[in-house]
NUMIVEX-515081 format. One line per 4 residues: for each residue x, y, z of C-alpha. Coordinates in nm, 4 decimals. Example, Ala and Ser with C-alpha at 12.3 -4.5 7.8 and 13.67 -1.06 7.14 Angstrom:
1.2300 -0.4500 0.7800 | 1.3670 -0.1060 0.7140
This chain:
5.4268 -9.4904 -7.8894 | 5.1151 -9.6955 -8.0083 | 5.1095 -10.0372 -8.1640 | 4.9750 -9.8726 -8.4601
5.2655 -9.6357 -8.5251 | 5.5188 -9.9350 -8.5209 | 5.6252 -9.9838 -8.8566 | 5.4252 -10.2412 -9.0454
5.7744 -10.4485 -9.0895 | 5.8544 -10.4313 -8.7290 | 5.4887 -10.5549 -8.6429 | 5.4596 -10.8614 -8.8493
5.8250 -10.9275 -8.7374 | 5.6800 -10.8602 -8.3051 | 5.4035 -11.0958 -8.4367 | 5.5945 -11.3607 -8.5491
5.8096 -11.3867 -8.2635 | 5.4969 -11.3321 -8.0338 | 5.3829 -11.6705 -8.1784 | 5.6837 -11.8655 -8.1998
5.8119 -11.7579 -7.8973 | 5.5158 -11.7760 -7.6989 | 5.5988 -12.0706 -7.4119 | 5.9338 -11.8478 -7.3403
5.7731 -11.4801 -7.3570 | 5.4562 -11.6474 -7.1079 | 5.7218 -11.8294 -6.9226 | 5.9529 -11.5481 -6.8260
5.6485 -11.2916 -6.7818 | 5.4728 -11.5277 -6.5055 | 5.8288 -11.5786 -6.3277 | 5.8552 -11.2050 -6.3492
5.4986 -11.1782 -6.1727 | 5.6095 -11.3532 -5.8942 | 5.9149 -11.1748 -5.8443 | 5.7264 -10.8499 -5.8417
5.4878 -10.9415 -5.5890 | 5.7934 -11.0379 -5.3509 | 5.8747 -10.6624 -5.4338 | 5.5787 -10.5269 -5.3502
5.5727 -10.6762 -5.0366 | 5.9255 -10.5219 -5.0241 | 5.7597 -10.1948 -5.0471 | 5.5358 -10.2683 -4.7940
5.7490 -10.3692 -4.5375 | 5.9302 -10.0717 -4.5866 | 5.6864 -9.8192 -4.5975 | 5.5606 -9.9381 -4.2374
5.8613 -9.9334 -4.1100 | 5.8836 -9.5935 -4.2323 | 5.5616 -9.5163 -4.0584 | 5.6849 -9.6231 -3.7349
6.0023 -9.4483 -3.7303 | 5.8737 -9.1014 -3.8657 | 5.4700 -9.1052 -3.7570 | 5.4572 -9.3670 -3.4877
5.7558 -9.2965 -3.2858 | 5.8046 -8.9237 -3.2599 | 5.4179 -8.9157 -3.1832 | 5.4271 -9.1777 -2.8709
5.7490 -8.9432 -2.7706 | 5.5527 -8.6306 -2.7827 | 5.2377 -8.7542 -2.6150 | 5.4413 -8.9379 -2.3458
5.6539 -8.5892 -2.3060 | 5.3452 -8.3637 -2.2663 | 5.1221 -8.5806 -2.1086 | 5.3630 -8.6250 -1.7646
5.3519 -8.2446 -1.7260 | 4.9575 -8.2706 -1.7738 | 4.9010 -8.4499 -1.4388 | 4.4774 -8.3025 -1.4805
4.2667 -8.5835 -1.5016 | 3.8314 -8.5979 -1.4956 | 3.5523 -8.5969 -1.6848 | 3.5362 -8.1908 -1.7011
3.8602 -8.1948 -1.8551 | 3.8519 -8.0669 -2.2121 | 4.2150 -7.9996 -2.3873 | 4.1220 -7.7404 -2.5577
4.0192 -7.5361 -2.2365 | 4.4055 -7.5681 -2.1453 | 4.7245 -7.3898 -2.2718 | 4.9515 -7.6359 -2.2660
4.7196 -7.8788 -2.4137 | 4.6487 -7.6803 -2.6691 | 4.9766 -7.6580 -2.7936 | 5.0164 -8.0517 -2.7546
4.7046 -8.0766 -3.0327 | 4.9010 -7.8248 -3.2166 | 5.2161 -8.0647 -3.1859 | 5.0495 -8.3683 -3.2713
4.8900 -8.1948 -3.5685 | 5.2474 -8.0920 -3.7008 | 5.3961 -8.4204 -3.6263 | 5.1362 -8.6501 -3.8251
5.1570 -8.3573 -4.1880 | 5.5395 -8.4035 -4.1334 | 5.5664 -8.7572 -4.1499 | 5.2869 -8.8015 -4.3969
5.4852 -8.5777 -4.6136 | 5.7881 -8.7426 -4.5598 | 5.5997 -9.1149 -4.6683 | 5.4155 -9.0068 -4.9764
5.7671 -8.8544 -5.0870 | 5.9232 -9.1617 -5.0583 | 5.6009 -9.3910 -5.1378 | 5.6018 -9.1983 -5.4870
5.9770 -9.2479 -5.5396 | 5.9015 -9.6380 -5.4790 | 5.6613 -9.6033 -5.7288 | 5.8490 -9.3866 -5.9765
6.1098 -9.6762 -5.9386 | 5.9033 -9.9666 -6.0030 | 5.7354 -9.7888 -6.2941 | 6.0575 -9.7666 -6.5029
6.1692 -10.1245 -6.3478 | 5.8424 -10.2819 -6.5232 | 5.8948 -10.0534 -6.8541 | 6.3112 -10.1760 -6.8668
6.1551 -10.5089 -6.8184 | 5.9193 -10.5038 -7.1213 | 6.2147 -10.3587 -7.3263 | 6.4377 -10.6291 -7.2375
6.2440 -10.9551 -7.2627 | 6.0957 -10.8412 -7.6429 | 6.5028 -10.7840 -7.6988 | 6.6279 -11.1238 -7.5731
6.2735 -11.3808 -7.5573 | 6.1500 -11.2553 -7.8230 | 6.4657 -11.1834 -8.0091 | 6.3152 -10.8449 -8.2185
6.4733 -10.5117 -8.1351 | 6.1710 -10.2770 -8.0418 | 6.1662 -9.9531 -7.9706 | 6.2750 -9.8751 -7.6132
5.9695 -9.8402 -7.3385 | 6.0374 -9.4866 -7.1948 | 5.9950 -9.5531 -6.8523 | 6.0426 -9.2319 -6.7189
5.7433 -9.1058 -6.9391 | 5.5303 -9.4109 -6.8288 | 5.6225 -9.3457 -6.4815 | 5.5115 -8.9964 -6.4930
5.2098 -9.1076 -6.6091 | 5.1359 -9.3766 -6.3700 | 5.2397 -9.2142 -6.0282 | 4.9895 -8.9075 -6.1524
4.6907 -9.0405 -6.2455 | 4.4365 -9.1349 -5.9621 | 4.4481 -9.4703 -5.7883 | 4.0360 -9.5816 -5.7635
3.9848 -9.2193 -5.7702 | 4.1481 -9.0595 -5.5736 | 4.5333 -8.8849 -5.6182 | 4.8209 -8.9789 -5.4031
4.8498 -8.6117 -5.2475 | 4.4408 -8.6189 -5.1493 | 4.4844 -9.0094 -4.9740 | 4.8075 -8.8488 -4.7600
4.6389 -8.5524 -4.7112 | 4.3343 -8.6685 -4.6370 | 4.4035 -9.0523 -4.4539 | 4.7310 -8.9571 -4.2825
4.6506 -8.5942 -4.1948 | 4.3464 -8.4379 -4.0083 | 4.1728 -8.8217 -4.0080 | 4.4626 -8.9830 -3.7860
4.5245 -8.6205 -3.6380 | 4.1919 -8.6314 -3.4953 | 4.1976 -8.9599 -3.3680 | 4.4603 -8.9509 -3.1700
4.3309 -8.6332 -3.0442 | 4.0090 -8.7851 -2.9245 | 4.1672 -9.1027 -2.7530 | 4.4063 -8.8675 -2.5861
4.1391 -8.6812 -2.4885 | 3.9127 -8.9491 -2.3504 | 4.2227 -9.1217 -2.1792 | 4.2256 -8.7674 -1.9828
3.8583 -8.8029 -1.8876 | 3.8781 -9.1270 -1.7607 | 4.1505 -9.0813 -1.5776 | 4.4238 -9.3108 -1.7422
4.7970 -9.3209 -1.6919 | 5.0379 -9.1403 -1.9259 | 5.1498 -9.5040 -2.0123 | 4.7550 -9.6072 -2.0626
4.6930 -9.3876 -2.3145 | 5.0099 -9.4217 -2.5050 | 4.9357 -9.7790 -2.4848 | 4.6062 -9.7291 -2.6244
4.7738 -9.5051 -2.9420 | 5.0381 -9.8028 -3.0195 | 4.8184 -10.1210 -2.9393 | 4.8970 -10.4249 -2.7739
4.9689 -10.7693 -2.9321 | 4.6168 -10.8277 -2.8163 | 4.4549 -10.5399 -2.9073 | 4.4773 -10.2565 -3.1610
4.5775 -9.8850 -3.1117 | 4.4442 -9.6017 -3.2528 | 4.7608 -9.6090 -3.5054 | 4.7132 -9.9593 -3.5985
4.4011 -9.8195 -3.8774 | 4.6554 -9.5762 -4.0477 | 4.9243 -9.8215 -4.0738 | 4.7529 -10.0797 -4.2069
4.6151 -9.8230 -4.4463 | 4.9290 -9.7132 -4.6167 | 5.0031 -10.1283 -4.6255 | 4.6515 -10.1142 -4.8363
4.7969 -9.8154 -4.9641 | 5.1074 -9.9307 -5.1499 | 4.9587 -10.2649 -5.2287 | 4.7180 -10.0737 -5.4626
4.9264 -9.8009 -5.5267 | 5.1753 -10.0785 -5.6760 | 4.9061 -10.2657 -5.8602 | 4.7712 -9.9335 -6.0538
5.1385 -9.8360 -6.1385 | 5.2319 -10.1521 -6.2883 | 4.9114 -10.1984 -6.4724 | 4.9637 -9.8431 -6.6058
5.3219 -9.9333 -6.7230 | 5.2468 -10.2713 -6.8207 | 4.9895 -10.1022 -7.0585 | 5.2288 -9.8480 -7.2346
5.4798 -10.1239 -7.2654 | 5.2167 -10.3387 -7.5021 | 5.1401 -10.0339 -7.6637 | 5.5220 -9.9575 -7.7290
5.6344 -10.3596 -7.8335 | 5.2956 -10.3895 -8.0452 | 5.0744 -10.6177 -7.8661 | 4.7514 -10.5354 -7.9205
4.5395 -10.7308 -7.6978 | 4.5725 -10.8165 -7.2961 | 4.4198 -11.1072 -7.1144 | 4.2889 -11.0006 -6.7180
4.4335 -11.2157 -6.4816 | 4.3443 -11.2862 -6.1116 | 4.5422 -11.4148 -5.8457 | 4.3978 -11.7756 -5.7974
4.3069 -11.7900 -5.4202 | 3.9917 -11.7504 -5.1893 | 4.1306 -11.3963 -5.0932 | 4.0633 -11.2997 -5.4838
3.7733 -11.0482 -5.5046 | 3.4396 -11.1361 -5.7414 | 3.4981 -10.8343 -5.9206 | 3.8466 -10.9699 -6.0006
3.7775 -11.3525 -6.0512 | 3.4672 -11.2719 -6.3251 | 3.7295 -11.0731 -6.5246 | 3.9867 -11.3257 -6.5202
4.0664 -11.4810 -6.8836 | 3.8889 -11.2255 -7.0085 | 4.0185 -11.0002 -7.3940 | 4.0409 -10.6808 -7.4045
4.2157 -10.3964 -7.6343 | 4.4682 -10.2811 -7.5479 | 4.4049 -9.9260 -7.4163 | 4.0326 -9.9772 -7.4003
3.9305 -10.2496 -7.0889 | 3.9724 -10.2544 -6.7117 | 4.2829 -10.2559 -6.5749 | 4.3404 -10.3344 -6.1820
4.3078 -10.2528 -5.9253 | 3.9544 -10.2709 -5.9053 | 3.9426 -10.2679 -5.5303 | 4.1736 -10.2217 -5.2360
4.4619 -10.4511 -5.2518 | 4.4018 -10.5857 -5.5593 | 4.6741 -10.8805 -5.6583 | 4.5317 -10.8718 -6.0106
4.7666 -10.8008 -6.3605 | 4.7106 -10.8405 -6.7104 | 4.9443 -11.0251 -7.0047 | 4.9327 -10.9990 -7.3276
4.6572 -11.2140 -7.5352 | 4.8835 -11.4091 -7.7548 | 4.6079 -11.6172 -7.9956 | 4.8714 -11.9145 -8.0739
4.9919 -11.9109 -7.7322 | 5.1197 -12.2538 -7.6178 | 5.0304 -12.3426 -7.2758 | 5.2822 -12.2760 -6.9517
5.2135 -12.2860 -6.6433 | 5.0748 -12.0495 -6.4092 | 5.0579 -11.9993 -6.0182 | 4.7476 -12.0982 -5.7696
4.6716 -12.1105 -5.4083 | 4.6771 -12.5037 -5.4934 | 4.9649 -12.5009 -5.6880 | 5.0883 -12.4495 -6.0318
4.7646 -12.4817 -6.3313 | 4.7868 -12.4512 -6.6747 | 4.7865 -12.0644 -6.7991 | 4.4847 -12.1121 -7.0072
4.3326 -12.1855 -6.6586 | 4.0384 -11.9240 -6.5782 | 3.9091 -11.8693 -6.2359 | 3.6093 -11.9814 -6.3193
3.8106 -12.3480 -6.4255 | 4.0044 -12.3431 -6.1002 | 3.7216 -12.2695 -5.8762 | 3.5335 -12.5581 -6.0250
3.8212 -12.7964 -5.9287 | 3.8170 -12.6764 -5.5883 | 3.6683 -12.8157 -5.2293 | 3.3129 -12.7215 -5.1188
3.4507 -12.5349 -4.8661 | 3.7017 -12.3265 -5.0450 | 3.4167 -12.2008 -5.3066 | 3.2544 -12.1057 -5.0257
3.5697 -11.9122 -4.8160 | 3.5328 -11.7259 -5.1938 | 3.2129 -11.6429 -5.2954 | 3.0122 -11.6663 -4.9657
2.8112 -11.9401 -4.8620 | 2.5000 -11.8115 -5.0054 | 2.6252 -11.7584 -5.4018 | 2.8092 -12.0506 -5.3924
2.5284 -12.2704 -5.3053 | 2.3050 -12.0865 -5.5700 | 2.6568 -12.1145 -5.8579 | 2.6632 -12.5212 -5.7563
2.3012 -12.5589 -5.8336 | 2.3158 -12.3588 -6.1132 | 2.0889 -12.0487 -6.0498 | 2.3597 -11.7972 -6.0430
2.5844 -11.7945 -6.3424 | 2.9304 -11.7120 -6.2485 | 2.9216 -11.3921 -6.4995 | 2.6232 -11.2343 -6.3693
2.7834 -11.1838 -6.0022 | 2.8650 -10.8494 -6.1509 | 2.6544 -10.5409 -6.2538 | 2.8259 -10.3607 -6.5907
3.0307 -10.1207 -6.4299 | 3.2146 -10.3804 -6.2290 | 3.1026 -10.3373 -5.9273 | 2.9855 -10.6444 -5.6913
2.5983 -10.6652 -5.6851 | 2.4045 -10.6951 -5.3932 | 2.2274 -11.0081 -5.2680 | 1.8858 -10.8293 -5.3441
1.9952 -10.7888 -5.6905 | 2.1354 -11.1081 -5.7138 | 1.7648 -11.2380 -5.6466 | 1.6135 -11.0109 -5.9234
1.8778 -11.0783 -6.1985 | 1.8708 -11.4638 -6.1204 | 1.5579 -11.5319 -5.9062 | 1.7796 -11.6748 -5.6005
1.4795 -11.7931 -5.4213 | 1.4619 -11.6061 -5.1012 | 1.6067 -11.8206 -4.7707 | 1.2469 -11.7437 -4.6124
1.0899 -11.9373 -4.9001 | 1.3414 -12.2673 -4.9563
């Protein structure tokens, strides 16, 4: 359902309570943010764990097992010239598809879940904040919609596939292989899969992966949802809105505060592990409060604004040392740090578009 098929009774009614309820509706919605990002984290947590148990763990246990009967060490060792070690790559290859299959199963549940948690959300606070009985937000439709559609390009079954299967497959090969030809331990070469607390393993890169994974993952889905919910309560306009931190990305902090349609602007993530969300543009919004890295602002507080307020050195931990000098003296504007198709310009084209004098020549 669109905003423009609501009946035109049941809009002015949604825009009337979207005005005089405003503080509440912001209130609630920015309370609701932060309890989603403790379940995201959630999700996180729990999808490494999964990792461990069904990727990590059987694979150490295989390797270990078929690396004590392979007692052939050298540099003119090569697996593949070996029977047994042939089957071992075989092994390893079936052990990482399995448990990458088992984790984007249950990833996509997680996300199937938190889809229709947002949607019941949406339906719920117009119901009681707002006090107007909308439609309901089909969640399972919005859902279907979100967990299918590509996150930064790419679908959920091609990053498993891809990230999780013949990638990490053919790492570990390698290591194991080179652990052979120089003549390390069974217990080396596991060592050198798992990591240490002081350095990290070969299956350190795909775990912290599907942690990047489901942080974005989550951010598209709930964007996605969030979206069909406006459409389905009537709001008709959505406000971008970055986390404010020095982890924030430039792509993310020159859309903050920003209007768009609804239906018709950027929606996060823009980037891996994007924090970023959108709420709903509310013209006669009064002002609430909203979270920073420096503690509560007011919600009519744009990056930009909160940037401005901060140290020397924290504009610098976020836009580089380099744009940040040229923003303070006011030969890079803060919207031209980005080209028009959102992407983060480089420091040669920062130069051209706002004649940053070149180091060489200050």
């Amino acid at each position: 359902m669109t905003a423009t098929t609501l009946p035109p009774d049941l809009r002015e009614e949604l825009r009337r309570a979207l005005a005089d309820r405003s503080k509440q509706w912001l209130s609630r919605l920015y309370r609701h943010e932060l309890l989603m990002a403790r379940t995201v984290k959630g999700m996180q947590v729990e999808a490494l764990t999964k990792f461990d148990a069904e990727v990590v763990k059987p694979l150490l246990q295989l390797i270990s097992g078929r690396l004590s009967t392979f007692t052939l060490r050298g540099n003119d060792i090569v697996l593949e010239l070996f029977p047994e070690a042939q089957q071992m790559i075989r092994e390893i290859q079936q052990a990482i598809a399995s448990g990458a299959m088992s984790m984007q199963r249950s990833i996509l549940g997680g996300f199937t879940e938190l889809a229709r948690a947002e949607a019941d959300w949406f339906t719920d606070a117009a119901r009681t904040t707002l006090r107007v009985n909308v439609p309901d937000v089909d969640g399972a439709a919005a859902a279907a919609r979100a967990v299918t559609k590509p996150v930064l390009g790419s679908k959920t079954e091609q990053w498993f596939g891809e990230m999780l299967g013949p990638t990490t497959a053919n790492n570990v090969k390698a290591w194991v292989q080179t652990g052979v030809q120089r003549g390390l331990t069974t217990d080396e070469i596991v060592r050198g899969l798992r990591g240490t607390k002081d350095q990290a393993g070969i299956l350190d890169k795909p775990r912290n992966a599907v942690a990047s994974f489901v942080r974005t993952g989550a951010t598209h889905v709930i964007a996605e949802t969030t979206i069909d919910s406006y459409k389905a309560i009537g709001v008709e306009q959505y406000q971008f809105v970055a986390t404010l931190d020095r982890r924030t990305s430039i792509q993310c902090a020159v859309l903050d505060g920003k209007k768009f349609p609804v239906g018709k602007g950027p929606l996060p993530p823009l980037h891996p592990n994007c924090r970023s969300r959108t709420v709903p543009y509310l013209e006669d919004a009064l002002v609430v409060k909203r979270p920073s890295q420096s503690g509560p602002v007011r919600s009519d507080t744009d990056f930009r604004t909160w940037l401005d307020s901060q140290s020397m050195e924290r504009q610098n931990q976020v836009l580089g040392r380099s744009r940040a000098d040229a923003w303070r003296s006011g030969q890079l504007s803060f919207d031209r740090m980005l080209g028009p198709d959102l992407q983060p310009l480089s420091v040669a084209e920062l130069r051209r578009h706002d004649l940053i004098p070149d180091p060489e020549d200050t």
